[in-house]
N, CA, C and O atoms as a GROMACS GRO file, in nm:
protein
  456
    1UNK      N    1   0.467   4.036  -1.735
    1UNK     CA    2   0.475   4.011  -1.876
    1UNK      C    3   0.437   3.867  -1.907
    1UNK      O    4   0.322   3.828  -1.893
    2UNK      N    5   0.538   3.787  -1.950
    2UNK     CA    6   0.484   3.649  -1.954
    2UNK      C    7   0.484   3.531  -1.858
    2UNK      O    8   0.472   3.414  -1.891
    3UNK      N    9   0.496   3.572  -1.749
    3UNK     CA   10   0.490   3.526  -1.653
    3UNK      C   11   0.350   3.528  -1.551
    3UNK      O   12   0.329   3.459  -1.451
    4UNK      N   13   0.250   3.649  -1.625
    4UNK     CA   14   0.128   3.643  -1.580
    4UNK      C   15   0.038   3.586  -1.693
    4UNK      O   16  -0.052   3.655  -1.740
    5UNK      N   17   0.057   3.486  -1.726
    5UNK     CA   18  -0.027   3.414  -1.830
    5UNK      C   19  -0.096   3.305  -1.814
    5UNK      O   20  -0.022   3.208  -1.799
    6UNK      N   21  -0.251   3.272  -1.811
    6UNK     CA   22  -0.279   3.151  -1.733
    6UNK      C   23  -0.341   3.202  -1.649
    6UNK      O   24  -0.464   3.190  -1.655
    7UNK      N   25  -0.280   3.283  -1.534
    7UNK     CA   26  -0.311   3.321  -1.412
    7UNK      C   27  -0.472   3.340  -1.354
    7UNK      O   28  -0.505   3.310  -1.239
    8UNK      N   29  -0.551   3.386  -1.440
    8UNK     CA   30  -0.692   3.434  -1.438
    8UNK      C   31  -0.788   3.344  -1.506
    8UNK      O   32  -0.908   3.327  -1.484
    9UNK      N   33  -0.703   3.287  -1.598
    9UNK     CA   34  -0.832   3.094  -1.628
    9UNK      C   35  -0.798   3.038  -1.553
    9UNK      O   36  -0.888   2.970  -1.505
   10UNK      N   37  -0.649   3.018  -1.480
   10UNK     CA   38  -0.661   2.876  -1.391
   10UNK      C   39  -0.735   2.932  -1.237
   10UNK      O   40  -0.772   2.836  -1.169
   11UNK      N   41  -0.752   3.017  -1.198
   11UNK     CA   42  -0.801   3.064  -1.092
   11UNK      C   43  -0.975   3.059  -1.088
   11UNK      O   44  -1.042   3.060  -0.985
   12UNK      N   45  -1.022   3.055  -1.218
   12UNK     CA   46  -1.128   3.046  -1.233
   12UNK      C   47  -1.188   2.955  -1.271
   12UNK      O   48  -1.309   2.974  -1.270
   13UNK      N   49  -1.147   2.836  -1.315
   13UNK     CA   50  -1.163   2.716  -1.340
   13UNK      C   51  -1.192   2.643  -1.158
   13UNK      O   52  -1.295   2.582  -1.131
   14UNK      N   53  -1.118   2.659  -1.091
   14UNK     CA   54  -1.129   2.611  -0.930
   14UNK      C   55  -1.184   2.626  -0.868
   14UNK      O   56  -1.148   2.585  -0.757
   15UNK      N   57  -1.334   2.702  -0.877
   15UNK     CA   58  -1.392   2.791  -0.817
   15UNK      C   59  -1.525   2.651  -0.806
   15UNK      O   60  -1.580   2.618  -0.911
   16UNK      N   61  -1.567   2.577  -0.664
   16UNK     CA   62  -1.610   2.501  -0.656
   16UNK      C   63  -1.783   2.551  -0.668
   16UNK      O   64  -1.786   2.659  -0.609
   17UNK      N   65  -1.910   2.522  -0.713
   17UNK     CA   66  -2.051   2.521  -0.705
   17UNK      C   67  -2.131   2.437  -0.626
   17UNK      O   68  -2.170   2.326  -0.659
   18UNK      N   69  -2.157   2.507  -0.499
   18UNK     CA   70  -2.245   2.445  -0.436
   18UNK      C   71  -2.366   2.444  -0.447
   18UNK      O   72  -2.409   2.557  -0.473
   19UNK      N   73  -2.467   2.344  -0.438
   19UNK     CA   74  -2.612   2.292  -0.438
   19UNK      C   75  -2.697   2.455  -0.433
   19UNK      O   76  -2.776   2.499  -0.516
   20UNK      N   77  -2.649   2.520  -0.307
   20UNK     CA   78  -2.750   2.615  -0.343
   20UNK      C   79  -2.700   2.702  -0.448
   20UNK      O   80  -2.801   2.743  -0.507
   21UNK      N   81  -2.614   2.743  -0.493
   21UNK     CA   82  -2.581   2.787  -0.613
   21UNK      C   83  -2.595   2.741  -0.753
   21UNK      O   84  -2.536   2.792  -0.847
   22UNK      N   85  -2.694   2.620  -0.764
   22UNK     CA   86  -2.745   2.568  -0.898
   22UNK      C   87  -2.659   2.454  -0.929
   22UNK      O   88  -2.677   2.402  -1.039
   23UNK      N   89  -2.539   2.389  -0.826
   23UNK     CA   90  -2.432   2.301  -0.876
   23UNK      C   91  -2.468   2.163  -0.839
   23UNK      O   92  -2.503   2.155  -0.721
   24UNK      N   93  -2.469   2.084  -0.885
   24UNK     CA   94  -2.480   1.881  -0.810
   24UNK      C   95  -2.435   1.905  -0.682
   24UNK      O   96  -2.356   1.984  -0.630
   25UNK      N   97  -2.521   1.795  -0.638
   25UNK     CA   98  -2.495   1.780  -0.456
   25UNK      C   99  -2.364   1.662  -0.516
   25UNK      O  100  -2.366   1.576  -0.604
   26UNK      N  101  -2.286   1.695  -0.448
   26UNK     CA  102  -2.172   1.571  -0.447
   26UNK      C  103  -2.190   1.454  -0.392
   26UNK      O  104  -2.128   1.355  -0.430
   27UNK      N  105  -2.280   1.450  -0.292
   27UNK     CA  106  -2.362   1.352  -0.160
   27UNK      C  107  -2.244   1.293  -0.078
   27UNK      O  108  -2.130   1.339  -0.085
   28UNK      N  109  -2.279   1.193  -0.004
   28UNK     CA  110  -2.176   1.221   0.128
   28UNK      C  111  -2.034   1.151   0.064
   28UNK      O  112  -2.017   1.092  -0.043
   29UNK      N  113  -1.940   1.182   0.174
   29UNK     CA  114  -1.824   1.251   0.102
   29UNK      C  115  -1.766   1.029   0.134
   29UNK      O  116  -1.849   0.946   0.171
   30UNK      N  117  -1.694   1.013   0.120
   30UNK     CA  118  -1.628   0.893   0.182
   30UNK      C  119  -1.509   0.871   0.274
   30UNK      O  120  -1.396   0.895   0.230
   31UNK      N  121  -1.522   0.840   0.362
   31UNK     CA  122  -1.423   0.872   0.518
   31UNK      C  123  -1.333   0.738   0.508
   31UNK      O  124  -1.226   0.743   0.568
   32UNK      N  125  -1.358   0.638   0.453
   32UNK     CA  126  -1.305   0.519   0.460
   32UNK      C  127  -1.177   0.520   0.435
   32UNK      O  128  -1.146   0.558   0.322
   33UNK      N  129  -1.052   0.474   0.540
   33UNK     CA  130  -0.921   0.446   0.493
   33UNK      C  131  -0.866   0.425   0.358
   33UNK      O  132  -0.908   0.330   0.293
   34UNK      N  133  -0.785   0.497   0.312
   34UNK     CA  134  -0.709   0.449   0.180
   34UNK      C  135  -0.693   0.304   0.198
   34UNK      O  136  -0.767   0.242   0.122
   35UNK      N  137  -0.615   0.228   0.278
   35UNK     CA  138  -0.512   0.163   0.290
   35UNK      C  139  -0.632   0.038   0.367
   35UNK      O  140  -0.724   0.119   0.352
   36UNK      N  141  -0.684  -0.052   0.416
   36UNK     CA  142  -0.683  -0.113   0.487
   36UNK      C  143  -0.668  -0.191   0.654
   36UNK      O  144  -0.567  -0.262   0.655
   37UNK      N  145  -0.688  -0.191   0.689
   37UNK     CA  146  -0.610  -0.182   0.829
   37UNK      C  147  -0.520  -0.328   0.850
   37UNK      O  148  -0.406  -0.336   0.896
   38UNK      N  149  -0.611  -0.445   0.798
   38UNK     CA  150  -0.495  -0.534   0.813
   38UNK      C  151  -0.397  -0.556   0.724
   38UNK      O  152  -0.339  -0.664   0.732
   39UNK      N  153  -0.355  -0.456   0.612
   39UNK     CA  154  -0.241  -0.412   0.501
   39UNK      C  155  -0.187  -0.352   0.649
   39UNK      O  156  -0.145  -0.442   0.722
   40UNK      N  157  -0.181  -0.247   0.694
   40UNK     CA  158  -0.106  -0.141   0.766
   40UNK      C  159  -0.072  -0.275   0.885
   40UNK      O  160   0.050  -0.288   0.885
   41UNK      N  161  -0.121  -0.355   0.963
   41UNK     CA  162  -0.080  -0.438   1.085
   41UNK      C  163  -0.016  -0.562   0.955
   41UNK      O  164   0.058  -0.625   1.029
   42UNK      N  165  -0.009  -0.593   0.890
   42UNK     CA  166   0.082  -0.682   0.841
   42UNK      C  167   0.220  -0.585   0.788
   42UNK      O  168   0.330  -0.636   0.811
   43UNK      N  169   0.219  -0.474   0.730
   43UNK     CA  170   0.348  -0.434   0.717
   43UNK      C  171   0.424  -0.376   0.820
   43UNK      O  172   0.546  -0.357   0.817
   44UNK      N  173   0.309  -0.336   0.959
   44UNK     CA  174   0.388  -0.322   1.070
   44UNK      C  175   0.475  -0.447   1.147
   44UNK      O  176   0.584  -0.430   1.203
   45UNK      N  177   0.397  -0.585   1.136
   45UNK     CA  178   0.422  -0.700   1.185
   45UNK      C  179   0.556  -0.722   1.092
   45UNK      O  180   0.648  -0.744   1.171
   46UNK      N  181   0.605  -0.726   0.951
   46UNK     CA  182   0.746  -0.720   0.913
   46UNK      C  183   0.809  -0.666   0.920
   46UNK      O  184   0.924  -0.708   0.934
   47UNK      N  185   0.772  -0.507   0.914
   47UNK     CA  186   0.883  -0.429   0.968
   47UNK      C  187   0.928  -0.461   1.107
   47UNK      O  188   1.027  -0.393   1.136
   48UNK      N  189   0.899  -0.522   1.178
   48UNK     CA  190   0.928  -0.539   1.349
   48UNK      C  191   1.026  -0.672   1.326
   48UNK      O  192   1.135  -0.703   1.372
   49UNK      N  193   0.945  -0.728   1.243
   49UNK     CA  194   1.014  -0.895   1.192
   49UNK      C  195   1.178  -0.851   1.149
   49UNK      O  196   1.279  -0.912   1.184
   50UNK      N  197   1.173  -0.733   1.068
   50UNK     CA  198   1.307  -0.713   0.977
   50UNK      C  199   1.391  -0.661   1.046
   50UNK      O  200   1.506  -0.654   1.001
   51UNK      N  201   1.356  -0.599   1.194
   51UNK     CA  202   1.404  -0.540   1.301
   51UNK      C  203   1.467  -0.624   1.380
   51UNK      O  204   1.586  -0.602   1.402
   52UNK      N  205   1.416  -0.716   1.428
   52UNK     CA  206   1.456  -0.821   1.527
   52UNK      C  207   1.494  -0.932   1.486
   52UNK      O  208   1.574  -0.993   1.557
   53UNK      N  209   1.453  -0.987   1.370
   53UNK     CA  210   1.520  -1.119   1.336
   53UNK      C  211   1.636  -1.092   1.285
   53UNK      O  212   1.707  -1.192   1.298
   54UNK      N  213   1.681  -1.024   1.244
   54UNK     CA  214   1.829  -0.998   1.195
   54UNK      C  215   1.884  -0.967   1.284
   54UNK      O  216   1.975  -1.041   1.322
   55UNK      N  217   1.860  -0.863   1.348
   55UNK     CA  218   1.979  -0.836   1.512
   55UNK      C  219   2.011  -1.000   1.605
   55UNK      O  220   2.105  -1.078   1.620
   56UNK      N  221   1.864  -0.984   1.652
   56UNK     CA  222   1.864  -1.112   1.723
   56UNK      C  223   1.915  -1.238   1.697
   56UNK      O  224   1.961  -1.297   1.795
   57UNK      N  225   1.919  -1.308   1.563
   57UNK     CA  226   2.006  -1.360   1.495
   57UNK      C  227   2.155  -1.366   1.510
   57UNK      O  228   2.233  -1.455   1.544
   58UNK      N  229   2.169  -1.221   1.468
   58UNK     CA  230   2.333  -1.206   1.507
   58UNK      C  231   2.403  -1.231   1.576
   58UNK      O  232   2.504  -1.301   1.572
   59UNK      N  233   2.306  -1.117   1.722
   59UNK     CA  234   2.333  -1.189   1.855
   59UNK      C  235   2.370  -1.331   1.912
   59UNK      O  236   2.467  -1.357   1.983
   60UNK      N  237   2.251  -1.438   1.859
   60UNK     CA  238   2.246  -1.505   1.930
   60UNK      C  239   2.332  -1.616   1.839
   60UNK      O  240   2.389  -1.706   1.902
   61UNK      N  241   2.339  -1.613   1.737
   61UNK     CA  242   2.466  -1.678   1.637
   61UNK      C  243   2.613  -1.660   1.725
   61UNK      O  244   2.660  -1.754   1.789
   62UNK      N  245   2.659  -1.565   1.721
   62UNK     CA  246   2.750  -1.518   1.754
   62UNK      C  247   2.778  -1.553   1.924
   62UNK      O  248   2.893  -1.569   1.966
   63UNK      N  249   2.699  -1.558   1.984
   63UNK     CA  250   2.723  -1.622   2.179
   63UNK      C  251   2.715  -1.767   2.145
   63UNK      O  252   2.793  -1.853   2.187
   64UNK      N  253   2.600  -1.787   2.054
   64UNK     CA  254   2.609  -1.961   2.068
   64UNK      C  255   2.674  -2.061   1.967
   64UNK      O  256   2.740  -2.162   1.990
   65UNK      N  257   2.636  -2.006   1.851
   65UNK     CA  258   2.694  -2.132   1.756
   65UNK      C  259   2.837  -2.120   1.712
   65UNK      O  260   2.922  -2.210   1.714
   66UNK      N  261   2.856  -1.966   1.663
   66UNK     CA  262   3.032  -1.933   1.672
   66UNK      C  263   3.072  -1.870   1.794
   66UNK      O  264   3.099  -1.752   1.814
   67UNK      N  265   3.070  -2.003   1.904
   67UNK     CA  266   3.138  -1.894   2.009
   67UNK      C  267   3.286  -1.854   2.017
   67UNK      O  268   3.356  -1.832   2.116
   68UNK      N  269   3.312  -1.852   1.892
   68UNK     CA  270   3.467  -1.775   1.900
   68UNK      C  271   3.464  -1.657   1.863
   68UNK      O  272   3.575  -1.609   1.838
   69UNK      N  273   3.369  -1.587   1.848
   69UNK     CA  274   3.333  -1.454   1.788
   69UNK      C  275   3.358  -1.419   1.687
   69UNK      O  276   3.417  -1.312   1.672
   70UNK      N  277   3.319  -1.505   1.573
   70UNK     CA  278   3.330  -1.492   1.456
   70UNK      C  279   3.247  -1.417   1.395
   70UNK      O  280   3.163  -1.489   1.342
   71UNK      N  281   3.218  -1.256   1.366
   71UNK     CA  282   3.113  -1.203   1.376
   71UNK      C  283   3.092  -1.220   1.212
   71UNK      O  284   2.997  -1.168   1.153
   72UNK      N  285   3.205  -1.308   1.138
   72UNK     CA  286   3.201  -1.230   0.987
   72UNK      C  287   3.002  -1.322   0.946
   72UNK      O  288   2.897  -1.284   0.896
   73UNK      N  289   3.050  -1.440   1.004
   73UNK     CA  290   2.949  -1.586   1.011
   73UNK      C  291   2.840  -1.513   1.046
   73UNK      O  292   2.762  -1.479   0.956
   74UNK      N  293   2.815  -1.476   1.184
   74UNK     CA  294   2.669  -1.441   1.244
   74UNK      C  295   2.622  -1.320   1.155
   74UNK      O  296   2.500  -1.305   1.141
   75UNK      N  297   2.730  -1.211   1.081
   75UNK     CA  298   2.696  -1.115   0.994
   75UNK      C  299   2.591  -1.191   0.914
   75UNK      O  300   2.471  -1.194   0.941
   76UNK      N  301   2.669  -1.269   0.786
   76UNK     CA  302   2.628  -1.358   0.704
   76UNK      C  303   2.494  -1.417   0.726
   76UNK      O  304   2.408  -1.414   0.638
   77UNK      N  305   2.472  -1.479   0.860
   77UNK     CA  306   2.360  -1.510   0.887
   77UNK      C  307   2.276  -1.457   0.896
   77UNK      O  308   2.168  -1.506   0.862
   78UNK      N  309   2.289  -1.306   0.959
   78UNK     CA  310   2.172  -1.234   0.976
   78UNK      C  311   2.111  -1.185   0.820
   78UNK      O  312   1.992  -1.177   0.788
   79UNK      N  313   2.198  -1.164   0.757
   79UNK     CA  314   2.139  -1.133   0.609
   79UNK      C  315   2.071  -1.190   0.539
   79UNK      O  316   1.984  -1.142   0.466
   80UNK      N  317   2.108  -1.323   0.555
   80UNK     CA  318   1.986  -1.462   0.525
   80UNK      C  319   1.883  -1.465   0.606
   80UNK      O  320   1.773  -1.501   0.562
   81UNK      N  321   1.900  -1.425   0.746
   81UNK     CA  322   1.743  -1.359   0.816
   81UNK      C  323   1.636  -1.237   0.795
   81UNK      O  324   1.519  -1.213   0.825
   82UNK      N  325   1.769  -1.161   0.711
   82UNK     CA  326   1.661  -1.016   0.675
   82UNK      C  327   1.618  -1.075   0.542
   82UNK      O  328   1.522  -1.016   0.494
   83UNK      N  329   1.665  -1.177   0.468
   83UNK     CA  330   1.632  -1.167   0.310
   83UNK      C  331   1.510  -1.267   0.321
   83UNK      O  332   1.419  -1.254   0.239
   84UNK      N  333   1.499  -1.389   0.442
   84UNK     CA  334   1.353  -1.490   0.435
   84UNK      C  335   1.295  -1.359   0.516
   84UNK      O  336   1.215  -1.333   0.426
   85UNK      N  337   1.271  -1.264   0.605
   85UNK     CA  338   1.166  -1.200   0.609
   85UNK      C  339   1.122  -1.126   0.468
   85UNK      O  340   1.012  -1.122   0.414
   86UNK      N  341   1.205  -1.088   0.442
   86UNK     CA  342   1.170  -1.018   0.310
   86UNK      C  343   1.064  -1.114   0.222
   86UNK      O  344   0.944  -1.098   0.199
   87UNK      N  345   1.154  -1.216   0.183
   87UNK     CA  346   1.052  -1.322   0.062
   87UNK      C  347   0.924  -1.342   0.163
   87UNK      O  348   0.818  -1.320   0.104
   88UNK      N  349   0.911  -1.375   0.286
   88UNK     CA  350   0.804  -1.423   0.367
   88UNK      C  351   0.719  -1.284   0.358
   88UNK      O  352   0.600  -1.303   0.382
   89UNK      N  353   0.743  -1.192   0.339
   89UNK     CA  354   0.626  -1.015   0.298
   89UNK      C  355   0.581  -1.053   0.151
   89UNK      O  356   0.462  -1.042   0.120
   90UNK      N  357   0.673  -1.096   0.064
   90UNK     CA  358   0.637  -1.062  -0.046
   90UNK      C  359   0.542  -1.181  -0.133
   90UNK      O  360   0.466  -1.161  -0.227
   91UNK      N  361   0.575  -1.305  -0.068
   91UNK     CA  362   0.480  -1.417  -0.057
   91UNK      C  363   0.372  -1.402  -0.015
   91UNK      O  364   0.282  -1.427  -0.095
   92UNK      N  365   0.326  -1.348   0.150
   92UNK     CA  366   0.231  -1.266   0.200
   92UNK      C  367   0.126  -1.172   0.096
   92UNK      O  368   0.006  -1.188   0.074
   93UNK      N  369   0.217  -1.075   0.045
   93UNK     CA  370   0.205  -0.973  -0.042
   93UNK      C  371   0.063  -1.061  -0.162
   93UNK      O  372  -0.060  -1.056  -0.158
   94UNK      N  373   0.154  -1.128  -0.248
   94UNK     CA  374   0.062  -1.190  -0.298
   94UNK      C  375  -0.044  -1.270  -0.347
   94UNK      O  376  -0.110  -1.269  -0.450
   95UNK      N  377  -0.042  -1.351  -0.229
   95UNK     CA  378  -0.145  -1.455  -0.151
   95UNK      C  379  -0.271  -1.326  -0.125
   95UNK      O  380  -0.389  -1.349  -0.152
   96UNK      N  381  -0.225  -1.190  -0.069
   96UNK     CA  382  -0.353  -1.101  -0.033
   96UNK      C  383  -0.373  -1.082  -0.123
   96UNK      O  384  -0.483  -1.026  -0.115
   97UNK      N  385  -0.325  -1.091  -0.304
   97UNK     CA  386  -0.330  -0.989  -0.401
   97UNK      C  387  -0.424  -1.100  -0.512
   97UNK      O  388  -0.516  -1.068  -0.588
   98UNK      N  389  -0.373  -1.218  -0.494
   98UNK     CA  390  -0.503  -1.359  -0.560
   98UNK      C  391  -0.585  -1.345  -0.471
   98UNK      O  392  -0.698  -1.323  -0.515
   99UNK      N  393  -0.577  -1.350  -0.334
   99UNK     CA  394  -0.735  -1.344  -0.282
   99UNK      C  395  -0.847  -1.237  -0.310
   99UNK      O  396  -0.968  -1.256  -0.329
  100UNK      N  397  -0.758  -1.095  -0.306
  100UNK     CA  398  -0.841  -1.016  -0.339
  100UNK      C  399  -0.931  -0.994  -0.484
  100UNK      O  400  -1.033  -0.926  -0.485
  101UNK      N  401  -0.875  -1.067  -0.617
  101UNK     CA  402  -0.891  -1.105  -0.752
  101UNK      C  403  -1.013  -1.186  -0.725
  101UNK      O  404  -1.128  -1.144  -0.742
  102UNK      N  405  -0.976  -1.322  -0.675
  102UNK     CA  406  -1.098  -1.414  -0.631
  102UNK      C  407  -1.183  -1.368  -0.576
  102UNK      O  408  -1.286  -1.430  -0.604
  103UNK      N  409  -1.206  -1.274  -0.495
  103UNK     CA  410  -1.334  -1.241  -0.427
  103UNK      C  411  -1.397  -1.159  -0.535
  103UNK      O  412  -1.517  -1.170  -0.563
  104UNK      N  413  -1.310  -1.073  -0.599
  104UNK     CA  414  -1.385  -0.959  -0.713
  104UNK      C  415  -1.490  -1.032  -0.836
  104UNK      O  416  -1.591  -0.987  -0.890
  105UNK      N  417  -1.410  -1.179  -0.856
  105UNK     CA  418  -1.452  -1.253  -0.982
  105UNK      C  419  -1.534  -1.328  -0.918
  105UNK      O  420  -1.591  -1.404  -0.995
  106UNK      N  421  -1.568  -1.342  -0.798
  106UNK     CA  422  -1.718  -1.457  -0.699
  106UNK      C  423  -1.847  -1.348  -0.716
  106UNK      O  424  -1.965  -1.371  -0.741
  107UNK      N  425  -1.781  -1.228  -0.693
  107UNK     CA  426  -1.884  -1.108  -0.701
  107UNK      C  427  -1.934  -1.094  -0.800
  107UNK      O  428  -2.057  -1.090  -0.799
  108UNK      N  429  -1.873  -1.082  -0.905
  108UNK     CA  430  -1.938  -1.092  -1.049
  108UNK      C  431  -2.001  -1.190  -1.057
  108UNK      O  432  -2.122  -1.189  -1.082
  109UNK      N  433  -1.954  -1.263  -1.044
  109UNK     CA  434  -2.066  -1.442  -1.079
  109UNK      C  435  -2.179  -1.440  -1.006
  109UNK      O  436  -2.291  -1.447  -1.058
  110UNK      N  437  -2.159  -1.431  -0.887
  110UNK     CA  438  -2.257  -1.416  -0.828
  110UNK      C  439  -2.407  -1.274  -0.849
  110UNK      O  440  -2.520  -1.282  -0.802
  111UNK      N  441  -2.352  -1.169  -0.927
  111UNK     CA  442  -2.432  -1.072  -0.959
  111UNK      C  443  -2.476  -1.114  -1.071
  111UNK      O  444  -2.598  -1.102  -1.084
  112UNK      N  445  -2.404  -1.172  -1.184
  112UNK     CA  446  -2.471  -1.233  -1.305
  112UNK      C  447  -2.571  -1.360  -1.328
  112UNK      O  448  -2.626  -1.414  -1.424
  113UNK      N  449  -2.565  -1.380  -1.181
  113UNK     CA  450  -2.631  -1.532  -1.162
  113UNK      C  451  -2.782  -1.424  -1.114
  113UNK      O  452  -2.904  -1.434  -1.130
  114UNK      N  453  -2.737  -1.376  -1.085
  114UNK     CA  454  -2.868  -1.296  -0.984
  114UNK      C  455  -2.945  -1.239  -1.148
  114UNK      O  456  -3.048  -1.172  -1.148
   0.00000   0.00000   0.00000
């Protein structure tokens, strides 16, 4: 009843046309990464950062500087180690995000000069 409504335009709307069937060649397709590769090795390089500098921190707070085992301190500390990796990504972050602006606006100049 109304639940089959739609059913037979949207099915037919999807129906792709290839070249020999009278439709545009699409021409070759593009294989290139979404993402970048040195985006993907810099957010792997913090995530490892956000991994180890905070544990390790803790650790080593806690054997050396409070060696009374004051874990509340080396806690504390490590959180101030996960929060400068953090700002140190997001600083990162947008240093790539003006560079990438600047190169777009050299390109233009440079094509309008041409």
């Amino acid at each position: 009843m109304a639940s089959h409504r739609g059913t037979v335009s949207s099915s037919l709307s999807e129906k792709t046309v290839t070249p020999s069937q009278g439709g545009a060649d699409p021409g070759p397709s593009d294989t290139s990464p979404a993402v970048p590769a040195d985006v993907i090795y810099k957010l792997l390089g913090f995530t490892l950062a956000m991994i180890v500098f905070p544990i390790g921190s803790y650790f080593f707070t806690l054997k050396t500087v409070f060696k009374a085992g004051n874990a509340t301190y080396a806690g504390g500390f490590a959180a101030i180690m996960a929060n400068v990796v953090l700002v140190g990504y997001v600083i990162v972050a947008m240093r790539e995000d003006q560079s990438d602006k600047l190169e777009a606006e050299r390109a233009k100049k440079g094509k309008k000069a041409q």
